[in-house]
N, CA and C of each residue as an Amber inpcrd file, in Angstrom:
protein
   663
  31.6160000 -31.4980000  -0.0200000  30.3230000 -31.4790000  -0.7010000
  29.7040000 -30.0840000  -0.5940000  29.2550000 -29.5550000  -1.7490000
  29.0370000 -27.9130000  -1.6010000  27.5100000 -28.2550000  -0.8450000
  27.3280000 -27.3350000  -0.4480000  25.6740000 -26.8400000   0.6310000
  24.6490000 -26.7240000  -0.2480000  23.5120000 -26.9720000  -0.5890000
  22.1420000 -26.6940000  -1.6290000  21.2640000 -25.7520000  -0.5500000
  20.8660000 -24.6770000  -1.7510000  20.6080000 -23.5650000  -1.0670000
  19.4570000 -23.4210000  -2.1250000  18.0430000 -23.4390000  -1.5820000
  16.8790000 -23.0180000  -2.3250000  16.4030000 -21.5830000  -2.2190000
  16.0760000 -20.9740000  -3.2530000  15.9500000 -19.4840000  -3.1010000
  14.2730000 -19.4010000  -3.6210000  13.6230000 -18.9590000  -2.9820000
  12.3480000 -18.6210000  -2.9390000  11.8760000 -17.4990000  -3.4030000
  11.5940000 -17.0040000  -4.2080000  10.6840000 -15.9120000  -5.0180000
  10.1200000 -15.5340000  -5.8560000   8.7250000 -14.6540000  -6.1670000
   8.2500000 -14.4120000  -7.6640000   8.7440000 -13.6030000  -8.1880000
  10.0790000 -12.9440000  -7.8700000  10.3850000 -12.0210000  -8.5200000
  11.6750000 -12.5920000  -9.2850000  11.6480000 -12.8890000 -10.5810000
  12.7340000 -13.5700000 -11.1010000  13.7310000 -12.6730000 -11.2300000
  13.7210000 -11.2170000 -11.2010000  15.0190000 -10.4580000 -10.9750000
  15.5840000 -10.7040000  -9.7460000  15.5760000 -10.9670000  -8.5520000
  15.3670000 -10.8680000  -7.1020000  16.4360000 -12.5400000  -7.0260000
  15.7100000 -13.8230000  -7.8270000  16.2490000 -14.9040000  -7.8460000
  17.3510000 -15.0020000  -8.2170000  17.0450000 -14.5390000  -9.6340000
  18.8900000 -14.4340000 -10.4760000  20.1650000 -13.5900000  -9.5500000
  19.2060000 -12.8280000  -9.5660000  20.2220000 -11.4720000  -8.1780000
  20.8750000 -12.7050000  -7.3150000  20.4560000 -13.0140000  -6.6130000
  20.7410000 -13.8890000  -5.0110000  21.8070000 -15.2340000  -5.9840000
  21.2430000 -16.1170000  -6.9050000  21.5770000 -17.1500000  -7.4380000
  23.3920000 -16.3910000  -8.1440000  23.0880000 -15.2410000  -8.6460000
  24.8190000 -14.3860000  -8.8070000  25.3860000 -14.2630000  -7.7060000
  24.6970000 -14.0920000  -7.0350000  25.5930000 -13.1200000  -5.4920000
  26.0580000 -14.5000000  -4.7490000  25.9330000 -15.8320000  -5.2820000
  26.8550000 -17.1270000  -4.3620000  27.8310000 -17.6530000  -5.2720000
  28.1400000 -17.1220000  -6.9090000  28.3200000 -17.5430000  -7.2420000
  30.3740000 -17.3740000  -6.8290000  30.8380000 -18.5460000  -7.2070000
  32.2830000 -18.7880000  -6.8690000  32.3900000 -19.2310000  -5.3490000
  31.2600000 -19.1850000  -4.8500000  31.3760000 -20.2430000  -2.9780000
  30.6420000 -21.6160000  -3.4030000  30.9580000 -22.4340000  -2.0120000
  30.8670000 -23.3080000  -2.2100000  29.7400000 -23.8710000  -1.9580000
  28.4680000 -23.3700000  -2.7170000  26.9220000 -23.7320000  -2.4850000
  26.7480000 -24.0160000  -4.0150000  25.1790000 -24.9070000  -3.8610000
  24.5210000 -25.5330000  -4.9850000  23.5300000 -24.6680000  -4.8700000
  22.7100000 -23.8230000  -5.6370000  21.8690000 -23.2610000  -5.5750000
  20.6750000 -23.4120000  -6.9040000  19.4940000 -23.8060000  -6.3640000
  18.4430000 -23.6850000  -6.9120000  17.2860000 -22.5110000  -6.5380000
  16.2470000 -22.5910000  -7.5990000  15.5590000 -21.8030000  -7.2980000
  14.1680000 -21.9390000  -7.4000000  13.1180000 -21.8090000  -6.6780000
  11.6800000 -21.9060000  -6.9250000  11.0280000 -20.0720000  -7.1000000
   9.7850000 -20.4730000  -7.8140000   9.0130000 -18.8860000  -8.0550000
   7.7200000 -18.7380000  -7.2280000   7.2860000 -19.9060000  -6.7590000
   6.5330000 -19.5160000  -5.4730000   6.6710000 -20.9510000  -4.1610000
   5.9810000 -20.6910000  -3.4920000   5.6790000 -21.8320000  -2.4340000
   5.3660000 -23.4390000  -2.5450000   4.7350000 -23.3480000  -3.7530000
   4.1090000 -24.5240000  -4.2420000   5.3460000 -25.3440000  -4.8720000
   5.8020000 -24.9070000  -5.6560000   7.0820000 -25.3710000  -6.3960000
   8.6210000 -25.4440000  -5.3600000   8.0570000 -24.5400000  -4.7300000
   9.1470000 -24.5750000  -3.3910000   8.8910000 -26.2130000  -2.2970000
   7.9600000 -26.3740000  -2.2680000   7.5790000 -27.7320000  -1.6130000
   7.4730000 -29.0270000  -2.9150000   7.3540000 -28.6730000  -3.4190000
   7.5170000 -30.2330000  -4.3480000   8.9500000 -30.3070000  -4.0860000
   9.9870000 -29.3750000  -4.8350000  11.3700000 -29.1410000  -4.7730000
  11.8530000 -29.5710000  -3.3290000  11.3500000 -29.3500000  -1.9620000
  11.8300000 -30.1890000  -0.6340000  11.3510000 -31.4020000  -0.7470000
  10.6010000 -31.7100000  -0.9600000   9.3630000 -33.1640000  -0.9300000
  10.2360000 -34.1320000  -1.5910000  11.2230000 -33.9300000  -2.8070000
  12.0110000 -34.5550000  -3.4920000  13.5360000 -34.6260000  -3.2820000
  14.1950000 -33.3900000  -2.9400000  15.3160000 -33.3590000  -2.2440000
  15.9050000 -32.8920000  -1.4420000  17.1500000 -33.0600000  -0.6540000
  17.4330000 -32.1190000   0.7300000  17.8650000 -30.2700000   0.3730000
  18.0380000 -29.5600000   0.9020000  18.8120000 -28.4700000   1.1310000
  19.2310000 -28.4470000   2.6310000  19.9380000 -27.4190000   2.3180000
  20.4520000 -26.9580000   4.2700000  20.2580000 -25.7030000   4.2040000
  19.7490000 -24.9600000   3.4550000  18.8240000 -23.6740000   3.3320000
  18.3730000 -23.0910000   2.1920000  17.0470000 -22.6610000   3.1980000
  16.0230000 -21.6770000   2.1570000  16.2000000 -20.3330000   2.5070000
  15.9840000 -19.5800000   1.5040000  16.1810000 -17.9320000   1.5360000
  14.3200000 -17.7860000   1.1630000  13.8210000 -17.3060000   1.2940000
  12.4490000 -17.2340000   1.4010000  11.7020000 -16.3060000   1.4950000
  11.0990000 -15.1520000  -0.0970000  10.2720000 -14.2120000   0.3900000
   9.1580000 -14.3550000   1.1230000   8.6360000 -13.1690000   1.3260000
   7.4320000 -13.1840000   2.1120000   5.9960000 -12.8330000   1.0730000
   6.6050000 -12.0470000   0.6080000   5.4270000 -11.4280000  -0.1450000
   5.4230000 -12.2720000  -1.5280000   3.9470000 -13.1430000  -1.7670000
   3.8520000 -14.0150000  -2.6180000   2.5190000 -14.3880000  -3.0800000
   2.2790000 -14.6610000  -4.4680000   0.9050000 -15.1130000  -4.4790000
   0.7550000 -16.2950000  -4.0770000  -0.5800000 -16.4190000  -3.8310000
  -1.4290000 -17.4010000  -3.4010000  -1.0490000 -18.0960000  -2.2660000
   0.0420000 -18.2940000  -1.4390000   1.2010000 -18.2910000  -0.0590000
   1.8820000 -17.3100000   0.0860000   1.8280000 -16.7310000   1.1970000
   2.8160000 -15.9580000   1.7720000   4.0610000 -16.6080000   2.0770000
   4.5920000 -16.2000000   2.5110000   6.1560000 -16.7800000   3.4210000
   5.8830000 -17.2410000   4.2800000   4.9940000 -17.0800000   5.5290000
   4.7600000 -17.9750000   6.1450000   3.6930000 -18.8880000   6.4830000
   3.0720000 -18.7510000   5.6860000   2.4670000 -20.1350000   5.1090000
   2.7820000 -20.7980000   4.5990000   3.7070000 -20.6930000   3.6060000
   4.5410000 -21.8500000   3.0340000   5.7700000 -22.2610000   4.2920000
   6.4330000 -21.5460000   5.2730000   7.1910000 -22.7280000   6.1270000
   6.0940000 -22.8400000   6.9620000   4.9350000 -22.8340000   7.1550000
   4.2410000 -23.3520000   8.0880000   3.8420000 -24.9540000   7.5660000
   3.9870000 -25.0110000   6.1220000   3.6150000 -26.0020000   5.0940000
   5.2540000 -26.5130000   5.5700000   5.6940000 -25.8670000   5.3580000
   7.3330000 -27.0090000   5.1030000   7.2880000 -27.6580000   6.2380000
   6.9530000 -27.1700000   8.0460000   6.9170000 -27.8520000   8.8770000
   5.9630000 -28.9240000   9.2240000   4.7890000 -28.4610000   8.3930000
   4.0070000 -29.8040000   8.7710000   4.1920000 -30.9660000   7.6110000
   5.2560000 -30.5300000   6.9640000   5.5160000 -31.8410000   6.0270000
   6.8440000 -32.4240000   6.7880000   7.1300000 -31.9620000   8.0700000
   8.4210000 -32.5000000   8.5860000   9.3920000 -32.2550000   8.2980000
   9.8160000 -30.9500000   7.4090000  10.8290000 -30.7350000   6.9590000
  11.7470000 -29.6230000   7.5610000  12.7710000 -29.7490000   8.2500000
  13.3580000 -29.2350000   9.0510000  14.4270000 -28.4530000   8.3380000
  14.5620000 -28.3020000   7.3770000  15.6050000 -27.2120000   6.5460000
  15.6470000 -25.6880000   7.2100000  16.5530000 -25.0960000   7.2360000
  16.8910000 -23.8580000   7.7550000  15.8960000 -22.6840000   7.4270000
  15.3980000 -21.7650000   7.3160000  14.5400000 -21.2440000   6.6400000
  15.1670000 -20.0250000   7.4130000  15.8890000 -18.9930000   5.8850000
  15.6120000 -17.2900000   6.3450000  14.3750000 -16.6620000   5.5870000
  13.8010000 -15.7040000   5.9770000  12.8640000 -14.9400000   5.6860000
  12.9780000 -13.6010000   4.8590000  12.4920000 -13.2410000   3.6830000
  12.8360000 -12.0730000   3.6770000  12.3050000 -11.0260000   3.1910000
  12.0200000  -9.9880000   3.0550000  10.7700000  -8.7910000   3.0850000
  10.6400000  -7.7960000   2.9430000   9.8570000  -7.0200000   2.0390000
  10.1070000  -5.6650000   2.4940000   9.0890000  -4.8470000   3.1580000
   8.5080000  -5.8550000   3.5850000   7.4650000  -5.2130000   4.6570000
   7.8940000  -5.7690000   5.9990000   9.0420000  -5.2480000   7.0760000
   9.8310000  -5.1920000   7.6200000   8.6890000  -5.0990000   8.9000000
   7.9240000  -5.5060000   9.0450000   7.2550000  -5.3420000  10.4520000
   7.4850000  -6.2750000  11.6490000   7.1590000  -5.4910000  12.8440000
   7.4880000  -6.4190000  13.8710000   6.6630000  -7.9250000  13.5000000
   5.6580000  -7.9440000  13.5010000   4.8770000  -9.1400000  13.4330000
   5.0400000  -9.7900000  12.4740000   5.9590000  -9.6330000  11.9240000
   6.3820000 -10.7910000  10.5370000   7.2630000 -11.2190000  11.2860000
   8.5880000 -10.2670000  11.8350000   9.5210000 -10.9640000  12.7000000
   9.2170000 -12.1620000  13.1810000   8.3170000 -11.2710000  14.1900000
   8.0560000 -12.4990000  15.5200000   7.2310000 -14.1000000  14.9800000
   6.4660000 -13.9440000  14.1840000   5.8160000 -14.5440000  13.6790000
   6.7380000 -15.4560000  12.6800000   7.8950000 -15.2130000  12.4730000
   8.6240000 -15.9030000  11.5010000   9.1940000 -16.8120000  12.6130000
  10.1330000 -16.1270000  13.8720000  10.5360000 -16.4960000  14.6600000
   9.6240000 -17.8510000  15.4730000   8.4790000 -17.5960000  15.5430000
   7.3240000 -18.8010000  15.9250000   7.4240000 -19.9290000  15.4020000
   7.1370000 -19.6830000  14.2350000   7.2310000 -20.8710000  13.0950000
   8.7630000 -21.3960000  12.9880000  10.1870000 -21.0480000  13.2820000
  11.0500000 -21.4280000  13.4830000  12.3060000 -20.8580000  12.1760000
  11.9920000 -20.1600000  11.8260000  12.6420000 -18.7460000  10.6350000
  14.0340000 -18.8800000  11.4870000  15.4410000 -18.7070000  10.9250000
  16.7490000 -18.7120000  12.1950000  17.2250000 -17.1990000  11.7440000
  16.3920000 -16.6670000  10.6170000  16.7360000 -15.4090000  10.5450000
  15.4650000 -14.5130000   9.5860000  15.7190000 -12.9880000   9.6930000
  14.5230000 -12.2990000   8.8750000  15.5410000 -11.1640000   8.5970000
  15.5830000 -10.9990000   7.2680000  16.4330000 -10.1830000   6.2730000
  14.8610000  -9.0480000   5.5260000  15.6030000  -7.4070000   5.7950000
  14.5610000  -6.8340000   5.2140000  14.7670000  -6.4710000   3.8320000
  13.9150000  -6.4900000   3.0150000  14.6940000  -5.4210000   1.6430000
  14.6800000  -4.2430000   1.8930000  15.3990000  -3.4790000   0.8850000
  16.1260000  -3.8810000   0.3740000  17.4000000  -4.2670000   1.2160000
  18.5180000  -5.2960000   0.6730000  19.6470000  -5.2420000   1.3480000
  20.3600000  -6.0450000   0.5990000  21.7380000  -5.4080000   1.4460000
  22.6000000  -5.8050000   0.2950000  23.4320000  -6.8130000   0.0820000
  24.2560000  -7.1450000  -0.7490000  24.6610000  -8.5730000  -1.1120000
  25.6570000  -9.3360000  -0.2910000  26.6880000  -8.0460000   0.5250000
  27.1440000  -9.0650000   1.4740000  26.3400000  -8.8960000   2.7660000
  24.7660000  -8.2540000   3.0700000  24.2120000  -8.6890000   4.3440000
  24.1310000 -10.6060000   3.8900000  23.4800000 -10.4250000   2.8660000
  22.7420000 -11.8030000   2.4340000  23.8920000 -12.8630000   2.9400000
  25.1600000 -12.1980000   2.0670000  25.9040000 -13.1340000   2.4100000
  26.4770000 -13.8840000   3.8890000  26.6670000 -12.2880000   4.3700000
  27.0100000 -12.6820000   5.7840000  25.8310000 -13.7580000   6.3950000
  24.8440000 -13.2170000   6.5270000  23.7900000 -14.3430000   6.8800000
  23.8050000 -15.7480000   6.9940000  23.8050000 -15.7360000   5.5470000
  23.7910000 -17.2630000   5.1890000  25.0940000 -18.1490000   5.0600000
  26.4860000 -17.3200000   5.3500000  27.5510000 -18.1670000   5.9820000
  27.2090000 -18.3070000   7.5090000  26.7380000 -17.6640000   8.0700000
  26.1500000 -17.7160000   9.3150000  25.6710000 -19.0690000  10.0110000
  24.4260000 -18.9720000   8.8430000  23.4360000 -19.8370000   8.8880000
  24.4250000 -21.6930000   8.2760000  24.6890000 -21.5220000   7.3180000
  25.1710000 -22.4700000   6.8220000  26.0960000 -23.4220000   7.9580000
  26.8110000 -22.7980000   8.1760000  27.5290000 -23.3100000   9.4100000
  27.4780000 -24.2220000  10.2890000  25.9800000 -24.0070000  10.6490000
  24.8460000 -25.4670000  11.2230000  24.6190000 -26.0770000  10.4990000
  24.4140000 -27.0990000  10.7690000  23.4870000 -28.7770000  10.1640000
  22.0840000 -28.2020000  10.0420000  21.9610000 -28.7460000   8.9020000
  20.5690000 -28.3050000   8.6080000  19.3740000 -28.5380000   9.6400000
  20.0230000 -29.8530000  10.6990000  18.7400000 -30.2890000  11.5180000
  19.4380000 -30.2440000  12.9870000  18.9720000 -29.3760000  14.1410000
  20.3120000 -29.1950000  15.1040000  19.2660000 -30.3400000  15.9580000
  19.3490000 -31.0750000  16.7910000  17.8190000 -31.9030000  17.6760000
  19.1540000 -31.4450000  19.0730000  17.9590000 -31.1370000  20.2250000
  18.6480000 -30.2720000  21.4490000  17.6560000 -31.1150000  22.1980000
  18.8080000 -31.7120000  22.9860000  18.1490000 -32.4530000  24.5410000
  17.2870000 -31.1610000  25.3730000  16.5980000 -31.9450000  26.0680000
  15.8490000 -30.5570000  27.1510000  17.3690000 -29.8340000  28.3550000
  18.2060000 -30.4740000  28.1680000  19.3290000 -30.1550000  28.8790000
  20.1430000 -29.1860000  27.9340000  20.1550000 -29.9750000  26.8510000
  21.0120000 -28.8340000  26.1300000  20.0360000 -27.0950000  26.0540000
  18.5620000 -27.2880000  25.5550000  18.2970000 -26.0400000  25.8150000
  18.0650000 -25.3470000  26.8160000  18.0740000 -26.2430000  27.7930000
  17.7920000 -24.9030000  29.5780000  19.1880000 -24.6650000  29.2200000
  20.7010000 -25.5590000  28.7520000  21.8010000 -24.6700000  29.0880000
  21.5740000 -23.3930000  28.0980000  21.4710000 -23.8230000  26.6600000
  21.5880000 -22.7480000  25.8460000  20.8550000 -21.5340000  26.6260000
  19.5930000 -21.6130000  26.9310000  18.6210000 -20.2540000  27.8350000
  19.4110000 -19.7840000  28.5620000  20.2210000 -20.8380000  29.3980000
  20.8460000 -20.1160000  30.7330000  22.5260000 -19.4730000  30.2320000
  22.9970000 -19.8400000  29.0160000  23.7920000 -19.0100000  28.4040000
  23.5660000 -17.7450000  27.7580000  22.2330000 -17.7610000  27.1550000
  21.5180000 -16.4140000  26.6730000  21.2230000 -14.9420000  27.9680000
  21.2970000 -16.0600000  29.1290000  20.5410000 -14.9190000  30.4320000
  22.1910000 -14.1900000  30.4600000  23.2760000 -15.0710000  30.9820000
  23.8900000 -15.0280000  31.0970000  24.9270000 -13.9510000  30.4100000
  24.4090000 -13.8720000  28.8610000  25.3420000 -13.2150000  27.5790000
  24.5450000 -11.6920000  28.5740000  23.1120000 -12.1090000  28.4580000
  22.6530000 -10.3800000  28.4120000  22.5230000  -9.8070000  29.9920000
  23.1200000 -10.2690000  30.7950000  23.4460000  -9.9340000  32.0050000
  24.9350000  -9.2590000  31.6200000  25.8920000  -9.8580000  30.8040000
  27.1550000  -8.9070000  30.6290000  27.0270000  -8.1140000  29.7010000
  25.7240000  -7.7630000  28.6840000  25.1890000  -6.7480000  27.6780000
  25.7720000  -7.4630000  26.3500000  26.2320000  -8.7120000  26.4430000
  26.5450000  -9.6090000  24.7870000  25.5580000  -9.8620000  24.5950000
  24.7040000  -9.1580000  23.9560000  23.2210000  -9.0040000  23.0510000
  23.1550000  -9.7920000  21.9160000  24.1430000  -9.9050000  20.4150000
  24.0760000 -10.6380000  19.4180000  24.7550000 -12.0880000  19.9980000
  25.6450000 -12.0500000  21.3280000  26.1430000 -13.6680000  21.8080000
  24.2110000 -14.1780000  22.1730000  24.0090000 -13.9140000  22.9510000
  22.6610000 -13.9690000  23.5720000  21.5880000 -14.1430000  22.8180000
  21.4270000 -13.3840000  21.5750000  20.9520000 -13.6220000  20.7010000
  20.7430000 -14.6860000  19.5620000  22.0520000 -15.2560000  19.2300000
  22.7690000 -16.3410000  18.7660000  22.0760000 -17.7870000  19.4870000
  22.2780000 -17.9150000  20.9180000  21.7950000 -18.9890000  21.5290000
  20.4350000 -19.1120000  21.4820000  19.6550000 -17.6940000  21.8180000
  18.1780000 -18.1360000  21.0840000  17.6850000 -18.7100000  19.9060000
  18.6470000 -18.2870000  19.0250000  18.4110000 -18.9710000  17.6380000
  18.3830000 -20.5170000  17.3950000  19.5410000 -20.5060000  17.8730000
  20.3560000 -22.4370000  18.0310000  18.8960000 -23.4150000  19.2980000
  18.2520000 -22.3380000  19.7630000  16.8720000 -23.0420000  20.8480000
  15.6930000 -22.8910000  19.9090000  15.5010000 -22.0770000  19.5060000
  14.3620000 -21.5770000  18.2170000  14.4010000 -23.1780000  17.2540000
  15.6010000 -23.4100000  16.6310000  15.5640000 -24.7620000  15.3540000
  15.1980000 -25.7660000  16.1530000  15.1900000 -25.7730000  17.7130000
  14.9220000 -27.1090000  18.0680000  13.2080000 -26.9610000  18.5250000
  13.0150000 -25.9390000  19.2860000  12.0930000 -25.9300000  19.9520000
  11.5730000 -24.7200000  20.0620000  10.4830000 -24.1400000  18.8140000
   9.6470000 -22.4610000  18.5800000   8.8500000 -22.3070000  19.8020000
   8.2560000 -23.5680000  20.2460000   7.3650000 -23.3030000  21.4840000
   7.6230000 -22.7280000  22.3310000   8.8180000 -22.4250000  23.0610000
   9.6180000 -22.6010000  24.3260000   9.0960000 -20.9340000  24.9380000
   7.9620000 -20.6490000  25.4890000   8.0460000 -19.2820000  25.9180000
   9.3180000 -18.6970000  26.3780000  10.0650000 -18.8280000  27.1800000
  11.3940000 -18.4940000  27.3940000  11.9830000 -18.0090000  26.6230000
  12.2810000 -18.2680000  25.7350000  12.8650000 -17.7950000  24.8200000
  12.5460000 -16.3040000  23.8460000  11.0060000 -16.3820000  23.7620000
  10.3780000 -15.2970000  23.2410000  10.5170000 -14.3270000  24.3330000
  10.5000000 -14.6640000  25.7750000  10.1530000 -13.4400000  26.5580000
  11.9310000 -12.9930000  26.4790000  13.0230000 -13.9560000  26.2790000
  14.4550000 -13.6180000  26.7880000  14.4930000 -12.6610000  25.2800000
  14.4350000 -12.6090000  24.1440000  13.9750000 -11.9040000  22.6240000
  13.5320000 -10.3710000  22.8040000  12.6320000 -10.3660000  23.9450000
  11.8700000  -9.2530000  24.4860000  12.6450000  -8.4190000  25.0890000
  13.2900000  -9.2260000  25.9950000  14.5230000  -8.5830000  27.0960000
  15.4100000  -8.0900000  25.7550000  16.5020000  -8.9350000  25.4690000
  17.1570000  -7.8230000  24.5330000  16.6660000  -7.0200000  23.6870000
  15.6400000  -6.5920000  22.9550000  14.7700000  -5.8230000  22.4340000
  14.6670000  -4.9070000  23.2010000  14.2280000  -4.9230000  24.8330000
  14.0380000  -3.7290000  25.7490000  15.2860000  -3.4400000  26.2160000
  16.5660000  -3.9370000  26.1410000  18.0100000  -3.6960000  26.3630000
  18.3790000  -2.5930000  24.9540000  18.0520000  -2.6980000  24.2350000
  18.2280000  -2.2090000  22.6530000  17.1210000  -0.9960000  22.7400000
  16.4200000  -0.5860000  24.1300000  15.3370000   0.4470000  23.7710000
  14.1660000   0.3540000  22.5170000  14.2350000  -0.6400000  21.7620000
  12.9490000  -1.2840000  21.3600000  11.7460000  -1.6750000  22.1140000
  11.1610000  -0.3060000  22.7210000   9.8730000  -1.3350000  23.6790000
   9.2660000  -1.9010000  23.2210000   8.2630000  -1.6670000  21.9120000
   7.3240000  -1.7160000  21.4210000   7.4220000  -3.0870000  20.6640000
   8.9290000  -3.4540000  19.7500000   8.8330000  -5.0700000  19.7860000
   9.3830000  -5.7840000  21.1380000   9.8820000  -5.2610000  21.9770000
  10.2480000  -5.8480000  23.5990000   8.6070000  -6.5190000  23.6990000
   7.8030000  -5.5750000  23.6960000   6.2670000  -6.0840000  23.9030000
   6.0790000  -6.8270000  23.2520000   5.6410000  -6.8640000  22.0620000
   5.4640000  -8.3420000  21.0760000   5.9210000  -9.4220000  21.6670000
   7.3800000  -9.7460000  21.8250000   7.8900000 -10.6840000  22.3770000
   6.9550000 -11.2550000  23.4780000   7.2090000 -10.4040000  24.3880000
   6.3380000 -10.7360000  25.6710000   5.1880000 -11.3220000  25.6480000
   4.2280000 -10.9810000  24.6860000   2.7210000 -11.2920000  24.2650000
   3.1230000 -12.5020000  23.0570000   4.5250000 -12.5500000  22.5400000
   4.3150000 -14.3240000  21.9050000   4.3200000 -15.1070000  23.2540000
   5.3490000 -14.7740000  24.0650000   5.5070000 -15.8210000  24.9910000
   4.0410000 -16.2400000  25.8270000   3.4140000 -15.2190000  26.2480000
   2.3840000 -15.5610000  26.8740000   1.1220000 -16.6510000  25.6440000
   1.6680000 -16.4270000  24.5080000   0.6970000 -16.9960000  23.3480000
   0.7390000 -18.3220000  23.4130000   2.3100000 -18.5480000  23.3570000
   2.5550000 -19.9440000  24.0280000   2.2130000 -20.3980000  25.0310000
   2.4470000 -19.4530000  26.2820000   1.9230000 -20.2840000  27.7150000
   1.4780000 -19.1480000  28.5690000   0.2760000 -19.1200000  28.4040000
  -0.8930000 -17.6540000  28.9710000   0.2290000 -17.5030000  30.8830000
   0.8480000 -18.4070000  31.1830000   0.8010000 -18.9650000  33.0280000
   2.3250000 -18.5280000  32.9190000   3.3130000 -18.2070000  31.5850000
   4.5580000 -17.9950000  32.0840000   4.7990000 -16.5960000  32.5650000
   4.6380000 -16.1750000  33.7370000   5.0780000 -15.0840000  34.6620000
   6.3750000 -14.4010000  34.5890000   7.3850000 -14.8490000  33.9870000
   8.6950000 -14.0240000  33.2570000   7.7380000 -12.7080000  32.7520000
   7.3780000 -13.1730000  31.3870000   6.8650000 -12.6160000  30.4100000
   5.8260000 -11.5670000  30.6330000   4.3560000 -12.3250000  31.5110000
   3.5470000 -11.3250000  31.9580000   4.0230000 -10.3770000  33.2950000
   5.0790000 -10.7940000  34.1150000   5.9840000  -9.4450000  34.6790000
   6.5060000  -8.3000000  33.8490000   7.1910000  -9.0050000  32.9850000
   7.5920000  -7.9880000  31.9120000   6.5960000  -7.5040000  30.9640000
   5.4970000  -8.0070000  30.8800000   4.3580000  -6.9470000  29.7300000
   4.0840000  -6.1110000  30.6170000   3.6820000  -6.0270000  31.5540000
   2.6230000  -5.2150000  32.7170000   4.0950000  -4.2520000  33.0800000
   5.2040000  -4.7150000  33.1930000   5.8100000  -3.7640000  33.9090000
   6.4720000  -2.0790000  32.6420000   6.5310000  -3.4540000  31.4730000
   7.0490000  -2.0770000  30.4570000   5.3280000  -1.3310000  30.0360000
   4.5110000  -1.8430000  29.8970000   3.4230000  -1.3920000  29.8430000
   2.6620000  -0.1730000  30.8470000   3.1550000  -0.2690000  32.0020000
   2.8590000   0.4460000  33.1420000   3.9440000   1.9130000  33.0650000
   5.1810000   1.2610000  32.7830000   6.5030000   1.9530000  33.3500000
   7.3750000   2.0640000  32.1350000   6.4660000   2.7770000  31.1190000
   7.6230000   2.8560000  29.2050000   8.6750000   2.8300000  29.3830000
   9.2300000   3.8090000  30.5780000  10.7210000   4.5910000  30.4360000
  11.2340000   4.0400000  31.5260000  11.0040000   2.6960000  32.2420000
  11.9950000   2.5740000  33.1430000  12.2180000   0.7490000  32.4890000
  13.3760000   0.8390000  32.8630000  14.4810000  -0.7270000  31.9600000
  14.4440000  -1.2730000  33.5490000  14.1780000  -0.8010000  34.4690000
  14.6850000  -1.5520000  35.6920000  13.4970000  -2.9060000  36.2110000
  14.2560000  -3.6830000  37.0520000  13.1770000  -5.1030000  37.2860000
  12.9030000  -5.6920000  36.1410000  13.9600000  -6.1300000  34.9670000
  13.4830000  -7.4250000  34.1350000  13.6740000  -8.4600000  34.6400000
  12.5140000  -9.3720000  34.2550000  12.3320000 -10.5710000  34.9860000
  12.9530000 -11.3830000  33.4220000  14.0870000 -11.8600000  33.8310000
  14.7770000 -13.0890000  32.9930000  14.3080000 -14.3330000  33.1010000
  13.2200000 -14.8650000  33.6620000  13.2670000 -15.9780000  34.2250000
  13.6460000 -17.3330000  34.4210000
């Protein structure tokens, strides 16, 4: 059974583009021109992913999956933008985004992606066991410096559970492994957004905050 893949945008060059670039694999692809039409279109039938601009009238990108989640709809959702800022990231990542694609880019990033993505069940549900393991496989990846392994398992914890401070502060850590302080920080300050009391996180704001240039004493927790 081919995969249904909803493509999100007002830019009808941008749609057709993406709706060519699957063509001859084994996806069903539709398309909506903003948010609104993008939710009737879930409200009525399944996909196992959305490709999803950001920049949109009258909804942004994430206001409309903030809409898709409070209608219960658990479909995959990538993000994508060309206003490439940290705080769209993270902020996509909150709301439960399993990926954020910047523009421009090109047709086999997209692609790679979304065989990526596809791969999973549109709806992954993770015991509280399965995600302390997944976390404790993520500490684990970036203790041997497997950054995109590590990375990967946050994602697969993200579809089940955006809340999970842990996860945002472990996001942070590889970010400050990658010499990214400045979204290393973000991270840190979602996690605390989630839970003002998780001490991973506020170790690690205060310490890269204090100490820019030193990587030493991350608290993984």
């Amino acid at each position: 059974m081919k995969k249904r893949i909803l493509i999100v945008d007002d830019e009808k060059n941008i749609r057709i583009a993406l709706k060519q670039c699957f063509k001859g694999e084994n996806y069903k692809v539709e398309m909506a021109n903003d948010g609104e039409e993008a939710i009737e279109k879930l409200k009525n039938d399944r996909y196992d992913l959305i490709l999803m601009d950001y920049q949109m009238p009258n909804k942004n990108g994430l206001e409309v999956l903030e809409d898709i989640r409070k209608n219960n709809i658990e479909t995959r959702v990538i993000i994508m933008t060309a206003y490439g800022t940290v705080d769209i990231a993270v902020d996509s990542m909150k709301l439960g985004a399993v990926d954020f694609i910047s523009k421009p880019f090109s047709i086999a990033k997209v692609k790679d992606v979304v065989r990526e993505s596809i791969k999973k069940d549109a709806i992954i549900i993770m015991g509280e066991r399965d995600i302390d393991g997944s976390l404790n496989e993520a500490r684990d990846a970036i203790r041997h410096g497997s950054l995109e392994a590590a990375t990967q398992h946050l994602r697969d914890v993200l579809i089940s559970d955006a809340s999970n401070p842990a996860t945002q502060n472990l996001l942070g850590v590889i970010e400050e492994k990658k010499n990214n302080g400045n979204l290393a920080q973000k991270y840190y300050r979602a996690a605390l957004s989630l839970d003002a009391t998780y001490a991973p996180a506020d170790n690690n704001l205060r310490r890269t905050a204090m100490y820019s240039a030193l990587s030493t004493g991350i608290d993984l927790g």
